[in-house]
C-alpha positions as CSV (number, residue, x, y, z in Angstrom):
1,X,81.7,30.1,100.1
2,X,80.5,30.7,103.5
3,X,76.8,31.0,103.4
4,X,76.1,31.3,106.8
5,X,76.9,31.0,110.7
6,X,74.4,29.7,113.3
7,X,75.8,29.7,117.5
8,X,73.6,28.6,120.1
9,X,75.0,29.0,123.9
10,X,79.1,29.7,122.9
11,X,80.3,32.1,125.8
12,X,78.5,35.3,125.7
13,X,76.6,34.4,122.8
14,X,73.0,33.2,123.1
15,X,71.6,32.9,119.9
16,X,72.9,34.1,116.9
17,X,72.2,33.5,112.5
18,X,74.5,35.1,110.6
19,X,74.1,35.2,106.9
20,X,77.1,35.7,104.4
21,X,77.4,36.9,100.7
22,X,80.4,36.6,98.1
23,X,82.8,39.6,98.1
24,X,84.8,41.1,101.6
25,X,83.0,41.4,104.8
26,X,84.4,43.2,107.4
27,X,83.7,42.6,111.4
28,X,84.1,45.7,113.6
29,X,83.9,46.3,116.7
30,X,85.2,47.7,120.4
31,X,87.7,45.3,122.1
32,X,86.3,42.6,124.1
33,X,82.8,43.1,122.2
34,X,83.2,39.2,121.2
35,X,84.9,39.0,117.9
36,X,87.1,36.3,119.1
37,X,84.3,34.4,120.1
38,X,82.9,34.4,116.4
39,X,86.0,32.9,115.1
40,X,86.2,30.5,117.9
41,X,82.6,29.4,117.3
42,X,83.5,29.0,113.2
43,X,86.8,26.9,114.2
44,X,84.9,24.5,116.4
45,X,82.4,24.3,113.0
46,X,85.7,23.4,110.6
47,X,86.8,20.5,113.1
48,X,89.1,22.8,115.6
49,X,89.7,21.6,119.2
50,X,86.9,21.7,121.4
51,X,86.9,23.5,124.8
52,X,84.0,22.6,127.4
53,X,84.7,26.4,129.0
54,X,83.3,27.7,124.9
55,X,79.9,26.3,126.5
56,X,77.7,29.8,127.8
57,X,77.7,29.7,131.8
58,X,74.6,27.4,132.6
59,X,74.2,25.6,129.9
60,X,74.8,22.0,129.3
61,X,76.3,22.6,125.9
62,X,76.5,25.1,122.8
63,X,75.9,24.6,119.1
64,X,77.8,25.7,115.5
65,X,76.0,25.5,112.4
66,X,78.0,26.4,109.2
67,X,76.3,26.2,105.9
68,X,78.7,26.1,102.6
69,X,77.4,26.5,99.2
70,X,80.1,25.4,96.7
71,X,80.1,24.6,93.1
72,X,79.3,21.3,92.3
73,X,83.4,20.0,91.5
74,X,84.3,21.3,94.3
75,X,87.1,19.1,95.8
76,X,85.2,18.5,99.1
77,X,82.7,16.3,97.4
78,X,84.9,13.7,96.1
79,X,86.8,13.9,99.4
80,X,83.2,13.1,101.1
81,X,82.8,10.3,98.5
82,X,85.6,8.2,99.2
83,X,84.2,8.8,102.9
84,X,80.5,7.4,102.6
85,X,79.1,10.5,103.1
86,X,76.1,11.9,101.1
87,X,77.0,15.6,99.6
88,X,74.6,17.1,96.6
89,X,76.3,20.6,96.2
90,X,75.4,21.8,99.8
91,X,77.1,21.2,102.9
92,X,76.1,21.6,106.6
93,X,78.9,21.3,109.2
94,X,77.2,21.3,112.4
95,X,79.5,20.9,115.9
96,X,77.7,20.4,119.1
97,X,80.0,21.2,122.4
98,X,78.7,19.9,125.4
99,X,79.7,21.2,129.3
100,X,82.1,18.4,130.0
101,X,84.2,18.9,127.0
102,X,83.3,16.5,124.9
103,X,81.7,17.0,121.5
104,X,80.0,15.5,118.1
105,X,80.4,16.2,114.7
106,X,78.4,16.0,112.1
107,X,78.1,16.3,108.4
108,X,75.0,16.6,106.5
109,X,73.2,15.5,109.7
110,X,75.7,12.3,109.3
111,X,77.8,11.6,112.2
112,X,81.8,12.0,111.8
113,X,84.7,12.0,113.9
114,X,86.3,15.4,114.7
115,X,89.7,14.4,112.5
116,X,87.4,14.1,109.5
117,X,85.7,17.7,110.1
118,X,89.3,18.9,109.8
119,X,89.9,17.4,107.0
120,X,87.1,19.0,105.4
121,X,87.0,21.9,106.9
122,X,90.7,22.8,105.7
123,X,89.5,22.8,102.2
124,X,87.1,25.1,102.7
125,X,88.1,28.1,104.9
126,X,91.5,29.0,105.6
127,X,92.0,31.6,108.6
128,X,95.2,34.2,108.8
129,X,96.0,36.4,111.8
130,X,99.1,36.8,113.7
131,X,98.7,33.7,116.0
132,X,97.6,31.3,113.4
133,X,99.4,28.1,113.1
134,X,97.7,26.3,110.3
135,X,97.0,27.8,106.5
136,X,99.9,29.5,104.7
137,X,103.2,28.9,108.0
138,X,102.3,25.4,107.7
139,X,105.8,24.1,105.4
140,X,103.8,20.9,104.4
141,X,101.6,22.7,102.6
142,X,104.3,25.1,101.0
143,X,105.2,22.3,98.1
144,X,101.5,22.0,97.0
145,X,100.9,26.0,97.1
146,X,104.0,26.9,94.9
147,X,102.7,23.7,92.7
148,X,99.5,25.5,92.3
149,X,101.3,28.4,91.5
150,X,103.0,27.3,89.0
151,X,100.3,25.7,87.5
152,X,102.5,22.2,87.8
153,X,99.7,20.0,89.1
154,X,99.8,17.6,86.0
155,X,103.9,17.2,86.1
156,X,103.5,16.4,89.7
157,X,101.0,13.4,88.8
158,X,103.3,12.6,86.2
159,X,106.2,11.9,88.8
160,X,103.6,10.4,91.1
161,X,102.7,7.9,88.7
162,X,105.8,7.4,87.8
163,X,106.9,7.2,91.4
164,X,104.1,4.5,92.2
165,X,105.5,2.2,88.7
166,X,109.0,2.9,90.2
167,X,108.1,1.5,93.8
168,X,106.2,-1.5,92.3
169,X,109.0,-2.8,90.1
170,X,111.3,-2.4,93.2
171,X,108.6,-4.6,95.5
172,X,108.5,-7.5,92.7
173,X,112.1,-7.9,92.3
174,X,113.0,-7.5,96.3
175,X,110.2,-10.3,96.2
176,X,111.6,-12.0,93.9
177,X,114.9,-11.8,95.4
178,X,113.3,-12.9,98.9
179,X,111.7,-15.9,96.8
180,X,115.2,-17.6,95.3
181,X,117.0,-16.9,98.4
182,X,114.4,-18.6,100.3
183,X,114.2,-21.6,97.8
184,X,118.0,-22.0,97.8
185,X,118.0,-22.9,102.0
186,X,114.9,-25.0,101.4
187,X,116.0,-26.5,97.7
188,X,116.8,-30.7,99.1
189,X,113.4,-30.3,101.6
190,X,111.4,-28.6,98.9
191,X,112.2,-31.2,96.0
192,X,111.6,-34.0,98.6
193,X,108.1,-32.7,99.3
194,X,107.3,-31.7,95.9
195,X,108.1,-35.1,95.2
196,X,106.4,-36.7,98.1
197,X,103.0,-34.6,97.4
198,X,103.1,-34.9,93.4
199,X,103.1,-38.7,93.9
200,X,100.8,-38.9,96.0
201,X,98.3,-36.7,93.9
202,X,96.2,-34.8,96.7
203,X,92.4,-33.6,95.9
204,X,90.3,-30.6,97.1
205,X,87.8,-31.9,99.4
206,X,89.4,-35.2,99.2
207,X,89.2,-35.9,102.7
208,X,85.7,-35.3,103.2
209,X,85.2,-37.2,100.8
210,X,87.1,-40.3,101.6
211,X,85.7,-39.8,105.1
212,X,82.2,-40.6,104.3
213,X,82.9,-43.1,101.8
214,X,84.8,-45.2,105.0
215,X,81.9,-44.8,107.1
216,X,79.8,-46.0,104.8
217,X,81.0,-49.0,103.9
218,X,81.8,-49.9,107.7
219,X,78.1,-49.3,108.3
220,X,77.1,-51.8,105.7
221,X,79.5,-54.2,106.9
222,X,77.7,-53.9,110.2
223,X,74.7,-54.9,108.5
224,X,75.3,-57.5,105.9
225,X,75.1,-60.4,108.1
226,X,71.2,-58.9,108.8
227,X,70.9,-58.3,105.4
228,X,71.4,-62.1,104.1
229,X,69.8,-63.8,107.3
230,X,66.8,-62.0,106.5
231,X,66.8,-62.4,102.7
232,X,67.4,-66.2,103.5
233,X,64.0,-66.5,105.3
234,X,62.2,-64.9,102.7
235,X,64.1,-66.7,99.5
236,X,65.6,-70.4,101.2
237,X,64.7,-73.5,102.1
238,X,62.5,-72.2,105.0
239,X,60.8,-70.0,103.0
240,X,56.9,-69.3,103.7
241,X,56.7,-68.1,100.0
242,X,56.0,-71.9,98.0
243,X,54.2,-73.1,101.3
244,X,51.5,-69.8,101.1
245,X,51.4,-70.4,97.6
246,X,50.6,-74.6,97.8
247,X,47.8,-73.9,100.2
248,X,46.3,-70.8,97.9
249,X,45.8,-73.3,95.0
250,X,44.4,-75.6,97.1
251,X,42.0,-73.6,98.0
252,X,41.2,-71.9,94.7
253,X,40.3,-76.0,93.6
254,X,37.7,-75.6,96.8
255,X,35.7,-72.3,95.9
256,X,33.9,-74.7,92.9
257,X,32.4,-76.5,95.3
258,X,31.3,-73.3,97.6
259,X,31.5,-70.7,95.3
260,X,32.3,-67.2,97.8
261,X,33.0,-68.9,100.9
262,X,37.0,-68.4,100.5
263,X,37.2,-65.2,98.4
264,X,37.7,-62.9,100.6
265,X,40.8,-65.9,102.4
266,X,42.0,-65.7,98.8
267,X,42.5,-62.3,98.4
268,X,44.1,-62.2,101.7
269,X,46.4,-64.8,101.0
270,X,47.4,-63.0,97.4
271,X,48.2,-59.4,99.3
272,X,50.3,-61.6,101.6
273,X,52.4,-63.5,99.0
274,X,52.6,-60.3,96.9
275,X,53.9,-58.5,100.1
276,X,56.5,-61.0,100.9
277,X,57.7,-61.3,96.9
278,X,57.9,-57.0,97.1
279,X,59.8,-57.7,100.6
280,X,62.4,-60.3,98.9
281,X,63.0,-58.0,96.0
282,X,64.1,-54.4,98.3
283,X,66.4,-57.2,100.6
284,X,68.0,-58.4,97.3
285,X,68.6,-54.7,96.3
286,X,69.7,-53.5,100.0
287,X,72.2,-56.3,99.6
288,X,73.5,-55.2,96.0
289,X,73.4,-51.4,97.8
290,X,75.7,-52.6,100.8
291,X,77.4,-54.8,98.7
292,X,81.2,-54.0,98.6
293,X,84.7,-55.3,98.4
294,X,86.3,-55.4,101.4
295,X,89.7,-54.5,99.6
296,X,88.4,-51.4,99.0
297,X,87.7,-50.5,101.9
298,X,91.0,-51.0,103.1
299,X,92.3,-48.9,100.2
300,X,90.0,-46.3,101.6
301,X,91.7,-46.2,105.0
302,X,95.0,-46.4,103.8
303,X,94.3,-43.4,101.5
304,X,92.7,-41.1,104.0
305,X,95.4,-42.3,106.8
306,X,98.5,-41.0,104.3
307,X,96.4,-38.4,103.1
308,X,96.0,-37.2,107.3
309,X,100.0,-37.7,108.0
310,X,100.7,-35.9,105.7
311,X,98.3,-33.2,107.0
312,X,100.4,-33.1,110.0
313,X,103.6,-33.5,108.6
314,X,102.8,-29.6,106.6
315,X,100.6,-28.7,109.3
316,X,97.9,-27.6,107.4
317,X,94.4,-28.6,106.7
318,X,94.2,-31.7,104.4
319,X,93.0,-29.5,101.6
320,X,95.4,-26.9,102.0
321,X,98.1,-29.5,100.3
322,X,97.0,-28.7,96.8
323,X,97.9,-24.8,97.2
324,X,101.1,-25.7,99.0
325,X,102.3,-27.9,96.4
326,X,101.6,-25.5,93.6
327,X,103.7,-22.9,95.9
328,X,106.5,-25.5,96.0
329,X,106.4,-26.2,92.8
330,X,107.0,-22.3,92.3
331,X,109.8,-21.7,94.7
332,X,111.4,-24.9,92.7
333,X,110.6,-23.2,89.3
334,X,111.9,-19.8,90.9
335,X,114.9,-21.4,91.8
336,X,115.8,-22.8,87.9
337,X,114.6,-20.2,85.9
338,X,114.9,-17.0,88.7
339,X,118.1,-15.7,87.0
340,X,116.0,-15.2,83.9
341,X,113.2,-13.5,85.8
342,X,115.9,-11.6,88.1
343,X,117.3,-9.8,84.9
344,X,114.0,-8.5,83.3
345,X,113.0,-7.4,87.0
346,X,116.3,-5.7,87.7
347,X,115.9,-4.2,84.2
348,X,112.4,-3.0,84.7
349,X,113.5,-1.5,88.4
350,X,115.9,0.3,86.5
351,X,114.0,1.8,83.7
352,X,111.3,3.3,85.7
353,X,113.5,4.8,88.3
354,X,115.3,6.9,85.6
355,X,112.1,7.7,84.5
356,X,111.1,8.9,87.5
357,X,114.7,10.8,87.9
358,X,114.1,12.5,84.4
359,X,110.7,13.5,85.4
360,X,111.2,14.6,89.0
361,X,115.0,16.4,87.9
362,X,112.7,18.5,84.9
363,X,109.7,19.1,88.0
364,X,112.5,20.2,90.5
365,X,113.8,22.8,87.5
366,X,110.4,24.1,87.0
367,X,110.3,24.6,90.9
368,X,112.9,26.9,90.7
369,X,111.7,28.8,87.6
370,X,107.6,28.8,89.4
371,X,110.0,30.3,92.7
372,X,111.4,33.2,91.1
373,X,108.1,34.5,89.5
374,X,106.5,33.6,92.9
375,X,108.9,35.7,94.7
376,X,108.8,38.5,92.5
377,X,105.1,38.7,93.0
378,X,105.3,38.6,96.7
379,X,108.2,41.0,96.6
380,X,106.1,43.6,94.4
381,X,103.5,43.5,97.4
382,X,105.7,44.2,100.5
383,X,106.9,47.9,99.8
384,X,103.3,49.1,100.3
385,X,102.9,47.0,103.2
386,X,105.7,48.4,104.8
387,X,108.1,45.7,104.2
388,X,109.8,47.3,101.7
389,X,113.4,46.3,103.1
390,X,112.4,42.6,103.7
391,X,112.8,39.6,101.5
392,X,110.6,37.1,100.8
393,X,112.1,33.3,99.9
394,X,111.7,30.2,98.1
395,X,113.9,27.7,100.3
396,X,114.1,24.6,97.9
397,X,116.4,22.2,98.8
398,X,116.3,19.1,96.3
399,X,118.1,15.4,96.8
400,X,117.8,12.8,93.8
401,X,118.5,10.3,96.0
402,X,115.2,11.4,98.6
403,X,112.5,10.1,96.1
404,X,109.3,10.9,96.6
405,X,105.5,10.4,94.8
406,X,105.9,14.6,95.1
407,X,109.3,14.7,93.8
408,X,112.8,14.9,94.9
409,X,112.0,18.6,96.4
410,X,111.9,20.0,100.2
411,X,109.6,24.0,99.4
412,X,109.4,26.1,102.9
413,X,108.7,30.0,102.8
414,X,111.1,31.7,104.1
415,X,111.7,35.4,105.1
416,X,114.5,38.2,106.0
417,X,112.5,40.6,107.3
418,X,115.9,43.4,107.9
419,X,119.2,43.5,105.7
420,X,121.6,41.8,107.3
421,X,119.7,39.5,109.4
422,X,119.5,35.9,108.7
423,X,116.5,34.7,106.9
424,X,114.8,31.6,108.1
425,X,111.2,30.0,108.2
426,X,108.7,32.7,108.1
427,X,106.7,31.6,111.3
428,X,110.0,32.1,113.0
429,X,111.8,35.3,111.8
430,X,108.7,37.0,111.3
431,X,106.8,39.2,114.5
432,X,102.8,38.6,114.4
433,X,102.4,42.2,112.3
434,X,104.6,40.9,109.7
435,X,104.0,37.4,109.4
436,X,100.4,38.9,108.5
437,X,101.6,40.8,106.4
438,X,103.5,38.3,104.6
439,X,100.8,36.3,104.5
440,X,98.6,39.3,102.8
441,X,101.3,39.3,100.1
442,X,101.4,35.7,99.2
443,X,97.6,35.1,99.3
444,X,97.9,38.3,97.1
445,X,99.8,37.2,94.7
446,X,98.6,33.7,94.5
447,X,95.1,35.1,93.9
448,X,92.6,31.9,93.6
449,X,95.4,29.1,93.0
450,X,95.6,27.1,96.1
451,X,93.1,28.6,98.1
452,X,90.1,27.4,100.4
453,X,86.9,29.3,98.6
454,X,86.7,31.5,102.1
455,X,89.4,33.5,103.4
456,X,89.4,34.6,107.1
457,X,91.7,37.4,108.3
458,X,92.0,37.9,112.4
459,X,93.6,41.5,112.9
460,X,95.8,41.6,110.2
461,X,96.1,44.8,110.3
462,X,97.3,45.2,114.1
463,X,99.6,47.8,115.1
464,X,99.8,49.5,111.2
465,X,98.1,52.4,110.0
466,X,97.7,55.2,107.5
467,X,98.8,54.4,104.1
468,X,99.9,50.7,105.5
469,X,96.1,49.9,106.7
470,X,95.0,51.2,103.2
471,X,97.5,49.1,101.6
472,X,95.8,45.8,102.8
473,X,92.3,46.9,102.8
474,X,93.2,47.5,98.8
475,X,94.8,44.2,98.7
476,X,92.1,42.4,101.0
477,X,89.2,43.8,98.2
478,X,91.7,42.4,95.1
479,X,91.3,39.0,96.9
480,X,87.3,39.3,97.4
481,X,87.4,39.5,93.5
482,X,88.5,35.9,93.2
483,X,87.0,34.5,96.7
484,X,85.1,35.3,99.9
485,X,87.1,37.4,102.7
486,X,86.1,38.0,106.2
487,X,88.3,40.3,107.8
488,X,88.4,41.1,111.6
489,X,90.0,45.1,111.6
490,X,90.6,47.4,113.8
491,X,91.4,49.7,111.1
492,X,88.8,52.5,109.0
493,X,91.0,52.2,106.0
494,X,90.1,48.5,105.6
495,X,86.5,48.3,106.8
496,X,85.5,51.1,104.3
497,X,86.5,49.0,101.7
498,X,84.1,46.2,102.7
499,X,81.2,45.0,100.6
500,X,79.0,43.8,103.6
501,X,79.9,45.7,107.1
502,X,78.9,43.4,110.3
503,X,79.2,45.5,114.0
504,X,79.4,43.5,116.9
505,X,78.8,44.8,120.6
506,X,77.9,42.9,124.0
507,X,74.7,43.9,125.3
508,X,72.9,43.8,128.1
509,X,70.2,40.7,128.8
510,X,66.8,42.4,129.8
511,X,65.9,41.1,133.1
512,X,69.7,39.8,134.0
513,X,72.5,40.6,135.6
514,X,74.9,39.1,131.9
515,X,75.8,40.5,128.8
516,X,75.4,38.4,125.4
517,X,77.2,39.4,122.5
518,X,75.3,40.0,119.2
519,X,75.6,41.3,115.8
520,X,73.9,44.1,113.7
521,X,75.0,44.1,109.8
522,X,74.9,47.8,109.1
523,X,75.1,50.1,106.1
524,X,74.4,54.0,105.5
525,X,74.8,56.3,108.0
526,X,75.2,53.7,110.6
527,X,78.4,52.6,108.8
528,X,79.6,55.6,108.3
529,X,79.1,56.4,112.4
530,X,80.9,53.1,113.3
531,X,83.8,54.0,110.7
532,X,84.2,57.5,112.4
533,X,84.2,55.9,115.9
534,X,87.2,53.5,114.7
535,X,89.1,56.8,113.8
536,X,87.8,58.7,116.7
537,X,87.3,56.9,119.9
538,X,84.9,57.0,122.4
539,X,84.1,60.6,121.2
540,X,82.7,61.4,117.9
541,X,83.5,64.7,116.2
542,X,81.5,65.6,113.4
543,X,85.7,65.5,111.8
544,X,85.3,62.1,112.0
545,X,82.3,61.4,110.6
546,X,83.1,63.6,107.7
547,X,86.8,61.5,107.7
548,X,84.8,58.4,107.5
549,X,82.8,59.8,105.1
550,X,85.7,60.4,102.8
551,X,86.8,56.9,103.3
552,X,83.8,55.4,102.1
553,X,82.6,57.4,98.8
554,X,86.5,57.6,98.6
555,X,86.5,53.8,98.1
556,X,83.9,53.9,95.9
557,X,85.2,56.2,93.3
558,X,88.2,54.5,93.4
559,X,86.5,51.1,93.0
């Protein structure tokens, strides 16, 4: 429900916290005093269209604050789920409307677009009055409420599912389909490349591959000649190797004669030869490294050259060829055994769309059975609403051939609001006093199935009175069992059934030349005054307040 209602700087209002309970609440007041403006300000909280001229005269921009407290599988909460958004059983829709007309939304403190608020916002307050456009004379909606109803929620998954199985085996065989038919036109070019590409056996990363293996070996080609010149000094004729080791034994006979004069020659001469021995031995293996045939090099070009044209010849990416030849290969195995495939598909196709037809024909039958008990409840309603000579209708019209994940059925509300007139769509035929009226009856009748936890009534009562106004203030407290209503009335017979009373009046601003409008929750004798001024006037006789007094211990005993 509706917890509570914060506006900062909307029109007349300056600052203003209201706080809401469970039950009916009614909002009273002269004409003018601002009760539009409360509505307006709770609309622009539940993602309505903003207005830069709701922003209070010299202000750069207003605030809503609308605080929900909902049980814990509430719909919303999955809804803000599959959104992102972080919801632990409370919920804080806040709208700021700045001057220029633009405005932000946000949700939990977390920023969303105005579309989203809506979406939210619809499943949480629905608002009835006799210029309303959304809720109940919305027909897209009329399917799911006589659904609800009817208590058909689980048939209607049913022929979803079935709907969703349905549409899938149709995609897989029009695929299919597509798939042969393409094959056939490319059958001579297809078994030509299949051929082509199976023979020639292409490799993921392949090229790469091949690449490197190219450049290396023309990089050691480069170098051989290096290679062996070098490794010839150090290991041929010329080499200093025997010659460095002659002269060291030669000189190890002389160190007998002066012993220590040509040790430390010696040792040099031993680092040297070792150096040179370690030098020929990494040459040798450098060579054995870059060794290679040049035969296969050349079967490395010719490998990454075929493997390039035919690269361009598909024109794709060298290691694309191995997906494309499995496709090929598919459209070719399509094309022989697609018959085969084509008749389980076609028989699949045609096994869950009779399903769905048996499902969606026995949903469409229980449509019309959940209708007439829907319209017999709306229909006991009207008399006492002073519709007793209209009609209220179930227009279903139903096409086995239209299939749908809801079904095969079209539900609008209609009306004939005189004998003898046509009946049609109820936001047409009906004038505003009726269509509110109407809309009293369903909601009535349809108690908490369907419904947004928060009901908001805007004058539903306009232009009725006496036993009519009593009629809906009854039926308006018979709602408040199952959900929270806020009415907007005009009318004593209503508001004295009310569990919570709020008054609103503009005011004069102390030390300004401006009126603000505010609100003062009243009960006892205050109530009872305001309730003797809605069947008075201007001037209260003590008639009146003993009227209204009737009205309200009236109520009681009767409650």
């Amino acid at each position: 429900m509706l917890a509570s209602l914060s506006i900062r700087d909307i029109v007349l209002i300056d600052r203003l916290d209201l706080e809401f309970a469970e039950g009916m609440t009614v909002l009273t007041g002269e004409t003018g005093a601002g009760k539009s403006i409360l509505l307006d300000s709770l609309s622009l909280a539940l993602g309505g269209r903003g207005d830069g001229g709701l922003v209070r005269e010299g202000q750069k921009q207003g605030q809503v604050v609308a605080m929900f407290d909902l049980l814990p599988d509430h719909p919303v909460f999955s809804f803000m789920k599959e959104q992102g958004l972080d919801g632990d059983g409370e919920l804080i829709l806040r709208r700021v409307q700045n001057a220029d007309g633009r405005t932000r939304a946000f949700v939990n403190d977390q920023p969303v677009s105005a579309g989203m608020m809506r979406q939210l916002g619809e499943g949480l307050v629905e608002i009835h009055g006799q210029h309303d456009d959304r809720a109940l004379v919305d027909a897209s909606i009329h399917r799911g409420l006589l659904d609800a109803f009817g208590g058909l929620q689980s048939k209607v998954e049913t022929v979803s599912t079935r709907y969703k199985t349905w549409r899938k085996a149709q995609k897989d065989l029009a695929d299919l389909e597509r798939k042969i038919e393409d094959a056939r036109k490319e059958a001579d070019y297809l078994t030509a490349s299949v051929g082509e590409l199976s023979a020639f056996g292409p490799v993921a990363g392949e090229e790469d591959e091949l690449a490197a293996r190219r450049t290396a070996m023309m990089q050691s080609e480069k170098i051989a000649g290096d290679l062996s010149e070098a490794f010839e000094t150090l290991d041929g004729n010329g080499s200093p190797i025997p010659t460095l080791a002659s002269m060291m034994r030669r000189l190890e006979r002389k160190t007998e004669q002066m012993p220590g004069l040509l040790d430390e020659t010696l040792s040099h001469l031993n680092i040297s030869l070792n150096a040179l021995e370690e030098a020929r031995g990494s040459l040798e293996e450098a060579q054995r490294q870059t060794d290679f045939d040049p035969r296969e090099l050349e079967q490395t070009e010719e490998r990454l050259f075929a493997l390039r044209a035919l690269s361009r010849k598909h024109k794709l990416p060298a290691d694309e060829l191995v997906g494309l030849l499995d496709k090929m290969r598919g459209e070719l195995d399509a094309l022989d055994h697609g018959e085969e495939r084509l008749v389980a598909l076609r028989t699949a196709a045609s096994e869950t769309r009779e399903a769905y037809d048996k499902a969606a024909e026995k949903l469409s039958k229980d449509r019309a059975t959940t209708s007439k008990a829907l319209i017999k409840a709306v229909m006991a309603e009207l008399p006492s609403l002073k519709l007793e000579s209209a009609q209220f209708l179930v227009n279903q019209s139903s096409d086995a051939e239209a299939r749908a994940a809801e079904g095969i059925d079209q539900i609008e509300f209609w009306v004939q609001t005189n004998p003898g007139t046509r009946p049609g769509p109820m936001m047409k035929v009906a004038s505003g006093g009726e269509l509110s009226r109407f809309l009293l009856a369903l909601k009535v009748a349809m108690a908490d199935k369907g419904s947004a936890p928060t009901l908001v009534f805007d004058e539903i009562d306009t232009g009725v009175g006496g036993a009519v106004a009593d009629a809906i203030g009854r039926r308006l407290a018979r709602l408040a069992t199952n959900v929270q209503v806020l009415s907007v009335t005009h009318a004593p017979q209503v508001a004295s059934r009310a569990d919570a009373h709020m008054r609103i009046a503009k005011n004069a601003v102390k030390g300004e030349k401006r009126v603000a409008t505010g609100v003062t929750i009243i009960d006892g004798d205050h109530r009872e005054e305001e309730i003797a001024r809605m069947l008075a006037g201007d001037v209260i006789s003590d008639e009146a307040r003993a009227a209204a007094r009737r009205l309200i211990t009236g109520d009681k005993v009767r409650a």
